[in-house]
C-alpha positions as CSV (number, residue, x, y, z in Angstrom):
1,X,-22.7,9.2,-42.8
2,X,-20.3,7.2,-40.6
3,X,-21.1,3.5,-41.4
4,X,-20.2,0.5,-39.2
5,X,-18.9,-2.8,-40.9
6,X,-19.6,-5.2,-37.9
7,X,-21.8,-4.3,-34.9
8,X,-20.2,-4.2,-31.3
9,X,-21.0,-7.1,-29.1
10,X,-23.7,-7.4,-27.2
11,X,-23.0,-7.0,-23.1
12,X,-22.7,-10.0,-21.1
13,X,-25.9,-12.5,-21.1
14,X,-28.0,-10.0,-24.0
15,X,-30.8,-12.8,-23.9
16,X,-29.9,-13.5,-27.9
17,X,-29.1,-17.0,-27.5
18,X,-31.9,-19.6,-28.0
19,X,-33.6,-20.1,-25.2
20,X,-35.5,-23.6,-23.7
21,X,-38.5,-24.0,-25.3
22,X,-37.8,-22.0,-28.6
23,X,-38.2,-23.2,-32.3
24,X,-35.0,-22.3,-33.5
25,X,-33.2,-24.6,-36.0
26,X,-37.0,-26.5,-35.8
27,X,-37.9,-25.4,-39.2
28,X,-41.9,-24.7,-39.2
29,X,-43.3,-24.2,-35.7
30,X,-46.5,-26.0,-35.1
31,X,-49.6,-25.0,-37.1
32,X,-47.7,-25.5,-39.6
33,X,-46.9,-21.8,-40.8
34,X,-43.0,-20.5,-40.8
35,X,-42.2,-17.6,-38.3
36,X,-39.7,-15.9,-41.0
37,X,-42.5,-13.5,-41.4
38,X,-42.9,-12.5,-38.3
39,X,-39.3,-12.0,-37.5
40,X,-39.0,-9.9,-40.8
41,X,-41.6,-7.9,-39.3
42,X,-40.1,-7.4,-36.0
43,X,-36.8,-6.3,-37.2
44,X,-39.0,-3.1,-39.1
45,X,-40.3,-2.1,-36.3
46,X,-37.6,-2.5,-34.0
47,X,-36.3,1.1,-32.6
48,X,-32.7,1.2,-34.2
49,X,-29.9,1.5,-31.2
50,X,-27.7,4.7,-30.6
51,X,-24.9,3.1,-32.1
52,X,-26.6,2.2,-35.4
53,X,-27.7,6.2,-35.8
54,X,-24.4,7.7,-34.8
55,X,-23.1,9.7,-37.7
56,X,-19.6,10.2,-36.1
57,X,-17.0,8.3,-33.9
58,X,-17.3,11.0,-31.4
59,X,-20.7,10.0,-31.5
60,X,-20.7,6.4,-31.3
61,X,-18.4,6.6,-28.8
62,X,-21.0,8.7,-26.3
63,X,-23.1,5.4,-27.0
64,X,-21.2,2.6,-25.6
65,X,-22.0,3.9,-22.5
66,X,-25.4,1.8,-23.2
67,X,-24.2,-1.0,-23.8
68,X,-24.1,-1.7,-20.4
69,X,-27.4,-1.0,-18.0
70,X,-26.4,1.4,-14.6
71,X,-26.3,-1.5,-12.7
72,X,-23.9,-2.7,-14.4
73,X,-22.0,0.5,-14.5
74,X,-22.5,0.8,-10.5
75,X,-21.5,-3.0,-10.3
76,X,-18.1,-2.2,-12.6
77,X,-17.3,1.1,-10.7
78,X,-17.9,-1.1,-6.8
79,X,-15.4,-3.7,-8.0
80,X,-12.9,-1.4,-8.9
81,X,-13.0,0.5,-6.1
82,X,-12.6,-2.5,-3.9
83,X,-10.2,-3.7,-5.7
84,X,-8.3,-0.4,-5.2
85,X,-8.9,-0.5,-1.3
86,X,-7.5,-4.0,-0.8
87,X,-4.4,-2.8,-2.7
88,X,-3.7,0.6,-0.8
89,X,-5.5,-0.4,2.6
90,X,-2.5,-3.8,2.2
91,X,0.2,-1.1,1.6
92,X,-0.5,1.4,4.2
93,X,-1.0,-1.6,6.7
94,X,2.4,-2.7,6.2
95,X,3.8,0.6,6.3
96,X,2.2,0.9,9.6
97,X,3.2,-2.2,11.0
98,X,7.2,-1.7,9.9
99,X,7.3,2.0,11.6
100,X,5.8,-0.1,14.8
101,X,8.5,-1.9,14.8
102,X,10.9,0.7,14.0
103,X,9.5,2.9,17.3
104,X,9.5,-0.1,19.5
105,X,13.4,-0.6,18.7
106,X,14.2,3.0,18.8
107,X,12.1,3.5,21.9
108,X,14.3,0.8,23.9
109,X,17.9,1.7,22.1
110,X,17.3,5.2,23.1
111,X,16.3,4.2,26.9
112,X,19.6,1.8,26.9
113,X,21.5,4.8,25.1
114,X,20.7,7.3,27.8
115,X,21.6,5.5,30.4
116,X,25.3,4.9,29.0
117,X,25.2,9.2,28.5
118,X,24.6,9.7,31.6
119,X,27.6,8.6,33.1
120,X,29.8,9.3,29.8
121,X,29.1,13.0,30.0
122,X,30.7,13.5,33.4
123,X,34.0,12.6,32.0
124,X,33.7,16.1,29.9
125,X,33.7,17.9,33.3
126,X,36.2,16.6,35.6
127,X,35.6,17.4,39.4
128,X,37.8,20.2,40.5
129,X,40.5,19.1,43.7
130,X,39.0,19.2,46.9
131,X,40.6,22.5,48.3
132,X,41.2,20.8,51.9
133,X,43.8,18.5,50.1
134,X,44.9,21.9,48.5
135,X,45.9,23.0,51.8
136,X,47.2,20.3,53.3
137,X,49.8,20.3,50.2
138,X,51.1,23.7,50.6
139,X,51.2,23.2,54.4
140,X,53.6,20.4,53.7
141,X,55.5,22.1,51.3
142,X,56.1,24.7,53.7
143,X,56.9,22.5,56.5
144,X,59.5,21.6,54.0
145,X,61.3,24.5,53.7
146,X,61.6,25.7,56.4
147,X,65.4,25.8,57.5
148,X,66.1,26.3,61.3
149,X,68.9,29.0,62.4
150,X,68.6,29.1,66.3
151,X,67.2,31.9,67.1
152,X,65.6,32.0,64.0
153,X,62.9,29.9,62.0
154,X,63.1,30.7,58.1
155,X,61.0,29.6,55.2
156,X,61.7,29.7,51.6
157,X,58.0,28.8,50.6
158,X,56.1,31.6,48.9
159,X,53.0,32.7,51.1
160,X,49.6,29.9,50.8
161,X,46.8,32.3,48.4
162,X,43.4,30.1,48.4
163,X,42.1,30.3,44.5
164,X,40.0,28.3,42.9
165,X,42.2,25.5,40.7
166,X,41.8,25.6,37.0
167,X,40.0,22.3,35.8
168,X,41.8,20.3,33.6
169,X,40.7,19.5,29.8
170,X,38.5,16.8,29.3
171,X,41.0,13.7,28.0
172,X,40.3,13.3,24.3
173,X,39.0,10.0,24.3
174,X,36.0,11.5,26.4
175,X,35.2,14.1,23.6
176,X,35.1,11.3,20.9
177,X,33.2,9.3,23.1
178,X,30.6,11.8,24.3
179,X,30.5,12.7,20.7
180,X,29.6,9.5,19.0
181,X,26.8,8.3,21.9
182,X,25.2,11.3,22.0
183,X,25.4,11.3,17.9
184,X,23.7,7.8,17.8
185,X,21.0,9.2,20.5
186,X,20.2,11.9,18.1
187,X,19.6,9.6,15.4
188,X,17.2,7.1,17.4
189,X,15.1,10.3,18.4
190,X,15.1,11.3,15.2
191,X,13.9,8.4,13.5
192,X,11.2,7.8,16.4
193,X,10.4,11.7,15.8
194,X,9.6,11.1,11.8
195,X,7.8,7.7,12.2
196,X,5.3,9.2,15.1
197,X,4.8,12.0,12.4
198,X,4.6,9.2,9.4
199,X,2.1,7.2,11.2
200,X,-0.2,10.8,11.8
201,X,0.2,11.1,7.7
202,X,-1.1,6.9,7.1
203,X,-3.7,7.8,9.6
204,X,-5.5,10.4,7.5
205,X,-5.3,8.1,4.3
206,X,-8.0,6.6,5.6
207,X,-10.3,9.8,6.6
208,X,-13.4,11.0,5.1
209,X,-13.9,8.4,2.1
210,X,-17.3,8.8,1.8
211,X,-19.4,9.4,-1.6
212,X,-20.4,7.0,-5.0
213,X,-17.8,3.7,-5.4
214,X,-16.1,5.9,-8.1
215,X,-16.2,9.0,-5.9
216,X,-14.3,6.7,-3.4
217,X,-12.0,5.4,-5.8
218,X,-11.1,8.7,-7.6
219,X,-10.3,9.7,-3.6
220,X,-8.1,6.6,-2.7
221,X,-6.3,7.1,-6.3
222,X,-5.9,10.6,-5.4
223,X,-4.0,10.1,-1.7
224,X,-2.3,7.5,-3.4
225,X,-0.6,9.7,-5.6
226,X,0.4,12.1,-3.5
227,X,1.6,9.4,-1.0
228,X,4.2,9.1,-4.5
229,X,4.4,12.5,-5.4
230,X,6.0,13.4,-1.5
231,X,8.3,10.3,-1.2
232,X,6.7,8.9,1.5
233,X,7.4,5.5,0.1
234,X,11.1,6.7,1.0
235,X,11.1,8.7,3.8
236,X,9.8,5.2,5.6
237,X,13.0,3.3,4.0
238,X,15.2,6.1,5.4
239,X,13.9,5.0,9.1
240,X,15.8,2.0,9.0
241,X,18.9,3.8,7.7
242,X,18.8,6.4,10.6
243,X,18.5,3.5,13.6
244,X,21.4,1.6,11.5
245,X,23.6,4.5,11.6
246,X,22.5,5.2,15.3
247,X,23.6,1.5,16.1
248,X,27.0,2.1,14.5
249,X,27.7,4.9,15.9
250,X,27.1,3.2,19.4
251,X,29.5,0.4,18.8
252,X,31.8,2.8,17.8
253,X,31.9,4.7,20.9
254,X,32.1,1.2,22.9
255,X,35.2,0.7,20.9
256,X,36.6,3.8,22.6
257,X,35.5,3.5,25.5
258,X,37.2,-0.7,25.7
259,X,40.3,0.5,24.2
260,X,40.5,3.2,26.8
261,X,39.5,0.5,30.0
262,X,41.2,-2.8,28.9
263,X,43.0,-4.2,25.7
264,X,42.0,-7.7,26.2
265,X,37.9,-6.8,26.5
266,X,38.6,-4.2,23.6
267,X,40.0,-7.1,21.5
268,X,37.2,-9.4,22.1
269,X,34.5,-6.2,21.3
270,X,36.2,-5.8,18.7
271,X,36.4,-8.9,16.8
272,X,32.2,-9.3,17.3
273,X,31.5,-5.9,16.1
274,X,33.7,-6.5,13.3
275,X,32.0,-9.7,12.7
276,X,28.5,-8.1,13.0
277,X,29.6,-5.1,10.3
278,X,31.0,-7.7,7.4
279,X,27.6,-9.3,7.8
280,X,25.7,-6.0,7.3
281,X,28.1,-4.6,4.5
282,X,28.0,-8.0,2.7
283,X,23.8,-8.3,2.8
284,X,23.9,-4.4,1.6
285,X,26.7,-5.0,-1.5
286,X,25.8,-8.5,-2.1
287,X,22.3,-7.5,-3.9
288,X,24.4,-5.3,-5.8
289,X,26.8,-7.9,-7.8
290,X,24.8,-10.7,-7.7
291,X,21.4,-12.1,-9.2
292,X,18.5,-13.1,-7.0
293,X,19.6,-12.1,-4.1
294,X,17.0,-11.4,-1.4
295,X,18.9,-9.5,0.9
296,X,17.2,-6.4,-0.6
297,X,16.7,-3.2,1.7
298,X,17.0,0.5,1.6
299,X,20.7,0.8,1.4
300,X,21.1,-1.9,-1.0
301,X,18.6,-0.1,-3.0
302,X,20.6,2.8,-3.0
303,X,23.9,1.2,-3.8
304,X,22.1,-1.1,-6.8
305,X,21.4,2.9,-8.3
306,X,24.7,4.3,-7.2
307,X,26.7,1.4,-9.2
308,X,25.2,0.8,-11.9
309,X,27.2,3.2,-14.2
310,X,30.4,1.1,-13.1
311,X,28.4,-2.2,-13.2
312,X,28.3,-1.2,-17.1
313,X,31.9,-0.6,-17.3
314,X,32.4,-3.9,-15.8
315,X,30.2,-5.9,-17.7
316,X,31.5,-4.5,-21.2
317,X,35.1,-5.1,-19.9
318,X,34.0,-8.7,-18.6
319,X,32.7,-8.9,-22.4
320,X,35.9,-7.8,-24.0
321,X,38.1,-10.1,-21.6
322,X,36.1,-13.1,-23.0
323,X,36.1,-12.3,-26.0
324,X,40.1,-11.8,-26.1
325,X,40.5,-15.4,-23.7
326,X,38.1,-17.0,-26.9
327,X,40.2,-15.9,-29.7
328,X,43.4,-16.6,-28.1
329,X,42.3,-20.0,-27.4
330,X,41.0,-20.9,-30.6
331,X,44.4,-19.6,-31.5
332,X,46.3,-22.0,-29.7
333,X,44.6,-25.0,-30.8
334,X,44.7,-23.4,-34.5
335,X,48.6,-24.6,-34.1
336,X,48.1,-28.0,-33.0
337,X,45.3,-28.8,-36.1
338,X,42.0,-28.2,-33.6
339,X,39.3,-26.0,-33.5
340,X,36.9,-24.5,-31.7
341,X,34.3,-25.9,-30.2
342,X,36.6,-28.5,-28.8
343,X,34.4,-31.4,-28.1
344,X,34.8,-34.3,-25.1
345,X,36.3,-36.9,-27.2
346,X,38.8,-34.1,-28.7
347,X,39.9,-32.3,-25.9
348,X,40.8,-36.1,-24.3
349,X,42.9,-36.7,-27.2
350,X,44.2,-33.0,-27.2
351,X,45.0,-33.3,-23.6
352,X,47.0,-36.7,-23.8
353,X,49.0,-35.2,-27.0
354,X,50.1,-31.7,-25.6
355,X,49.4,-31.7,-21.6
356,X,50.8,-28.2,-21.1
357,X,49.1,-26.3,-23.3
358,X,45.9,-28.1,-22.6
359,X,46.2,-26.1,-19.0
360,X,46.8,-23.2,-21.1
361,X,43.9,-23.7,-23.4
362,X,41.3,-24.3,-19.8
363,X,42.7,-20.8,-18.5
364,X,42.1,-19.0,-21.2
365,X,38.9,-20.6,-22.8
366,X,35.8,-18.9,-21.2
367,X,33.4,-22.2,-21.8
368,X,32.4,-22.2,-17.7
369,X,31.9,-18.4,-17.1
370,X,29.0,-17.4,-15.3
371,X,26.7,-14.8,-18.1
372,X,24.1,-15.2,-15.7
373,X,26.0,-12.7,-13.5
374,X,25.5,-10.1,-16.2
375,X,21.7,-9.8,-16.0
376,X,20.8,-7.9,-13.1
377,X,18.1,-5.9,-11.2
378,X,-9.0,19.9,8.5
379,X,-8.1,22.5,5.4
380,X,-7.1,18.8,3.3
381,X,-10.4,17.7,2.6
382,X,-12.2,21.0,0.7
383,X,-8.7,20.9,-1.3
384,X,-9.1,17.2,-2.1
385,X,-12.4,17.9,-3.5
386,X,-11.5,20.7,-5.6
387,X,-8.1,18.6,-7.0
388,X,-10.9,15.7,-7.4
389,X,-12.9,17.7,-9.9
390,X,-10.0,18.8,-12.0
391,X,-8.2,15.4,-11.8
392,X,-11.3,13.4,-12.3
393,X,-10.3,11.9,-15.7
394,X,-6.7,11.1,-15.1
395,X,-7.6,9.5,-11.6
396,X,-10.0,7.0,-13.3
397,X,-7.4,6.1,-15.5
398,X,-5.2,5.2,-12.8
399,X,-8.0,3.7,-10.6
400,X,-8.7,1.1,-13.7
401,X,-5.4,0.7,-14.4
402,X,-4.2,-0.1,-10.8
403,X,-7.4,-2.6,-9.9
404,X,-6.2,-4.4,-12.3
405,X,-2.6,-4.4,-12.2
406,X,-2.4,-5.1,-8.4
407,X,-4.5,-7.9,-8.9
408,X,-3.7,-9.0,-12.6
409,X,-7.1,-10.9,-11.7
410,X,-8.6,-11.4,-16.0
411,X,-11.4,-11.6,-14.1
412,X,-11.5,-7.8,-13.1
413,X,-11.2,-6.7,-17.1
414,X,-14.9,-7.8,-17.4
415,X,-15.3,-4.8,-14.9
416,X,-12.4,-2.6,-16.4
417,X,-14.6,-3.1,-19.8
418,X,-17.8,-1.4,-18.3
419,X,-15.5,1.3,-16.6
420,X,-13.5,2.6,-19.7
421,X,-16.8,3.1,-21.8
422,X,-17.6,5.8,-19.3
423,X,-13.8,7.1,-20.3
424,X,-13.1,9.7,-23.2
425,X,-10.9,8.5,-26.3
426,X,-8.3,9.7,-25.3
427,X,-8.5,8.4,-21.7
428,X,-9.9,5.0,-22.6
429,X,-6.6,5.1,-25.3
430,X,-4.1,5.5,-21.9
431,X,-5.9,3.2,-19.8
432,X,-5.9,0.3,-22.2
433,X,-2.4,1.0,-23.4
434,X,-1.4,0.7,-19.0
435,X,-3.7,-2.7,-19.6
436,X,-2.3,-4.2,-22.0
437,X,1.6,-3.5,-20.9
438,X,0.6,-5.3,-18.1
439,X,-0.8,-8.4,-19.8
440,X,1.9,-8.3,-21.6
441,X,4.9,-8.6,-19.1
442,X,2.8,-10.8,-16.5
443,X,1.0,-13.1,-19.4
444,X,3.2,-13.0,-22.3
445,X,3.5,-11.4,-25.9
446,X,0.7,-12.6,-27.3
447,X,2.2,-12.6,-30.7
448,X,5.1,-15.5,-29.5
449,X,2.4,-17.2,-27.6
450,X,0.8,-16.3,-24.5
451,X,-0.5,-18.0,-21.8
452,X,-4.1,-19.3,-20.9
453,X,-5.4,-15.8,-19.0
454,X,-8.3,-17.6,-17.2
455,X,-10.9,-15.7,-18.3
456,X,-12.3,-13.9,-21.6
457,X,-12.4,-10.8,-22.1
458,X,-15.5,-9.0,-23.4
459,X,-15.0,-7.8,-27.1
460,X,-15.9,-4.4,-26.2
461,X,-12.5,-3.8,-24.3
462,X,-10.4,-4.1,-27.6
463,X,-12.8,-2.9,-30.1
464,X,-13.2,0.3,-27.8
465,X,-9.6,0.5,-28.2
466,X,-9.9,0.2,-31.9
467,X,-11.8,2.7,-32.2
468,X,-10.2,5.1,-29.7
469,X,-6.9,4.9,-31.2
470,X,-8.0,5.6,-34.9
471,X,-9.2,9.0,-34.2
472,X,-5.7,9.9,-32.9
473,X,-4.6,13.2,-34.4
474,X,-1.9,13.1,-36.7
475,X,0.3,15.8,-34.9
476,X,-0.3,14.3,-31.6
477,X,3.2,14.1,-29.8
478,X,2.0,11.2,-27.5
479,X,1.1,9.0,-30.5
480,X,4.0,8.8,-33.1
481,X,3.5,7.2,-35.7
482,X,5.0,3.9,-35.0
483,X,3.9,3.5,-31.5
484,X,0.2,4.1,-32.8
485,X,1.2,1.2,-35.2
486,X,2.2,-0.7,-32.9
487,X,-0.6,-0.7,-30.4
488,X,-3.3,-1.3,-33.1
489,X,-0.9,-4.3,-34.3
490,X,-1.2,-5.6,-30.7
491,X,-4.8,-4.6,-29.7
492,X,-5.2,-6.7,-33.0
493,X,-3.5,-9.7,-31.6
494,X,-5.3,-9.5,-28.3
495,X,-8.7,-9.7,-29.6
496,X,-8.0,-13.3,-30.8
497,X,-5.9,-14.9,-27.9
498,X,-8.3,-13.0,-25.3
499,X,-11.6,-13.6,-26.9
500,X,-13.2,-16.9,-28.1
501,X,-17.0,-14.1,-28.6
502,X,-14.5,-13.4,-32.0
C-alpha cells in the first residue's frame, strides 16, 4: 500500500478557511453543546478522495487531474493558449513588417537599377561604322593615289569591296561594369523574389486554427516549430544581406564607371562611398570585439560565430600578457624594497625616489586594463493533424513552457500548475525542469537569494514535480544521477522561496 506523509494542497479558494458567521476558535456554539461530535462524525462518512485510495504513484498521479474542476482546466488551457498567440502572432507581425520594408527598398533600387542598365548595356555592343563614311574613305584614298602620266591616269589603290566591318570588342571597363550592375540587379530581385514567397509562408501561420484552446495551442506550437526546424528565422536575416550586397555591388560599378568619365568626380565618389563602407564594416565588427554593443544584425551575427575560436586565442593570450606585465612589475619594485599592490601614498613616494622606472613600472603594471572586454555575447492541414496526434505530448510541453517563458508573467504558473497535471511524469518532469531554468536565469538562484517573483505559486507545481522526478528509472540516460539530484535539490529550494501555502 503506497502511503502519503502530507496531503497535496487543496486548489485555489477550496472553501476550508473559516468562513463569516462560523464558530471556529468560539469554543461551544450556542445551546451550549460542543460540535467536536459532529465533526468526528462527518469525517467517517466523508467519501475518501482519489488521492487518499491510490495504491501507486502511477496512480496518484492519474488523480491530480481532480484537483482542479474542468473549468478550471479549460480556464488553465485558454490562458495558455493566449499567452502563446500574443507571443507568435508579435513575432510573425514583425517578421512581416521587416520583409515590407525590405520589398519596398528592393522594389525602388531595382527600378533606379534598371534604368542605369539600360544605357550601360549598349556599351557591350558598339555600333558598327556607318558604311557611307566607309566609302567616302576609300574614295579618298583613291583619289590619293592616283598618279597622273598624260595620257594616262594610274592608281595604286587596291579596288573598293563593300563588306560588312568587324565590330570592335567591348572596352573592358564596359564588361566589369555591365557585370557588377547587372550582378547587384540580380540580387535585389532575388531578395524581393524570397520575401514575396516568405510572406505567402507567414500568411498560412495563421490559417485554419480552429478547435479546443489546447487544440489551438498544440497547432500554434506545432507551426512554431517548424518555422525553427526550416530556418525561416534565417532565411528573413539573409534578406538584408542580399540588398546590402546588391548596394555594394552598385557602388562598385559607379566607381568604374567615374574613373572611366572623370578623375576629379571619381575622387569625390570615392571618398563618400569609402566613408559609407567604414561605417557599415565598423557597425558589422564592432559587435564582435566589444560588449554591449547594439549594432547587432545578421552579419554581425555571423561574424560574432565565425570569431569566436580566435576571440579565445586572444583572450587567453591577453591573460598570459597580463599576467607576464604583473610579475615583471612586482619584480621591479621587488629591487627598490616595494611591493605589490603599490598603494597612492607609496607610489607618490616611489615616483619622487626613482622617476624612470616609475614610467616603467605604469607600462608594465596592468592595474587599468579593461576585463570587461573579455566577457562577451491545401495537403498541409490533414498532415498537421496527423503530426498533432503523434506530437501531442511534446507540443504541450513546449506550449507550457513557452507561455510562460515569453511572458515570465509568475502570474501565468497558477495556470501552468492546472496544465501540467493533465501532463505524464515524464512530461510534467521536462516541462518543469524548462520552468524552472527559466526562473532561474530571469529571477535568480533561489539558493543565493532570489528575487520577490510577484506572485505565489500553487504548491502543487513543485510537489507534482516531487513526485514526478522520484519515479525516474534508474537506467534513464536523460536523468543521471547528479542532474536528478540536482533538480530535486532545487525543486526543494523553490517550494520555500515560491510558496508562503508551505
Amino acid at each position: 500500500m503506497f502511503e502519503y506523509q502530507h496531503a497535496p494542497p487543496p486548489p485555489f479558494g477550496t472553501g476550508d478557511e473559516p468562513q463569516p458567521g462560523s464558530s471556529a476558535g468560539r469554543g461551544i456554539a450556542p445551546g451550549g453543546q460542543s460540535e467536536v461530535p459532529l465533526q468526528h462524525s462527518a469525517q467517517r462518512s466523508r467519501t475518501p478522495s482519489g488521492w487518499e485510495t491510490a495504491n501507486t504513484i502511477e496512480q496518484y498521479w492519474e488523480t491530480r487531474k481532480t484537483f482542479f474542476t474542468h473549468e478550471e482546466h479549460a480556464e488553465a488551457w485558454k490562458e495558455t493558449s493566449k499567452n502563446l498567440e500574443a507571443y507568435s502572432d508579435k513575432l510573425v507581425e514583425r517578421w512581416n513588417k521587416e520583409i515590407d520594408t525590405l520589398l519596398v527598398f528592393a522594389g525602388l533600387f531595382s527600378a533606379i537599377l534598371t534604368a542605369f542598365n539600360v544605357q550601360s548595356y549598349q556599351l557591350l555592343t558598339p555600333p558598327p561604322p556607318d558604311p557611307v563614311l566607309t566609302a567616302l574613305e576609300r574614295i579618298s584614298a583613291q583619289l590619293s593615289s592616283f598618279s597622273i602620266n598624260p595620257p594616262s591616269v594610274n592608281s595604286t589603290a587596291p579596288a573598293f569591296v563593300n563588306h560588312d566591318p568587324t565590330p570592335a570588342p567591348p572596352p573592358r571597363y564596359a564588361v566589369w561594369l555591365n557585370a557588377l550592375w547587372f550582378s547587384s540587379l540580380i540580387f535585389s530581385l532575388s531578395a524581393a523574389s524570397i520575401g514575396i514567397m516568405v510572406k505567402q509562408w507567414l500568411n498560412e501561420y495563421n490559417a485554419g486554427l480552429t478547435g479546443t484552446p489546447r487544440e489551438i495551442a498544440r497547432l500554434r506550437q506545432l507551426r512554431m516549430d517548424s518555422l525553427k526546424r526550416w530556418r525561416v528565422k534565417e532565411i528573413i536575416a539573409m534578406l538584408p544581406v542580399l540588398l546590402q550586397i546588391a548596394s555594394a555591388l552598385f557602388f562598385a560599378g559607379l566607381l568604374v564607371l567615374l574613373w572611366q568619365l572623370d578623375r576629379t568626380v571619381a575622387i569625390v565618389g570615392s571618398v563618400l562611398i569609402g566613408l559609407l563602407v567604414i561605417f557599415s564594416l565598423a557597425t558589422i565588427i564592432l559587435p564582435s570585439v566589444t560588449t554591449h554593443c547594439s549594432y547587432i544584425s545578421p552579419p554581425s551575427r555571423a561574424l560574432f560565430v565565425l570569431t569566436r575560436p580566435l576571440r579565445a586565442v586572444i583572450t587567453s593570450v591577453r591573460r598570459f600578457t597580463i599576467g607576464l606585465r604583473h610579475q615583471i612589475s612586482s619584480w621591479t619594485i621587488g629591487h627598490f624594497n616595494y611591493g605589490l599592490p603599490l598603494f597612492s601614498s607609496e607610489k607618490e613616494k616611489f615616483r619622487s625616489e626613482h622617476p624612470l622606472m616609475y614610467r616603467v613600472w605604469k607600462l608594465l603594471h596592468p592595474e587599468d586594463v579593461d576585463t570587461a572586454e573579455n566577457r562577451t555575447v491545401g495537403y498541409w492541414d490533414p498532415k498537421e493533424r496527423t503530426v498533432l496526434s503523434q506530437l501531442g505530448e511534446r507540443l504541450d510541453i513546449e506550449v507550457i513552457a513557452t507561455a510562460y517563458t515569453a511572458t515570465m508573467d509568475t502570474n501565468y504558473l497558477r495556470h501552468a500548475t492546472v496544465c501540467m497535471t493533465e501532463l505524464k511524469m515524464h512530461a510534467a518532469r521536462q516541462c518543469s525542469s524548462v520552468i524552472r531554468a527559466a526562473t532561474a536565469k530571469h529571477w535568480g538562484d533561489p539558493r543565493e537569494g532570489r528575487a520577490a517573483m510577484g506572485s505565489e505559486v500553487h504548491p502543487a507545481m513543485w510537489s507534482g514535480t516531487i513526485v514526478a522526478l522520484m519515479t525516474v528509472a534508474p537506467d534513464d540516460n536523460d536523468w543521471p544521477q547528479a542532474s536528478l539530484t540536482g533538480a530535486l535539490w532545487d525543486t526543494y529550494w523553490d517550494i520555500g522561496v515560491t510558496n508562503r501555502h508551505i
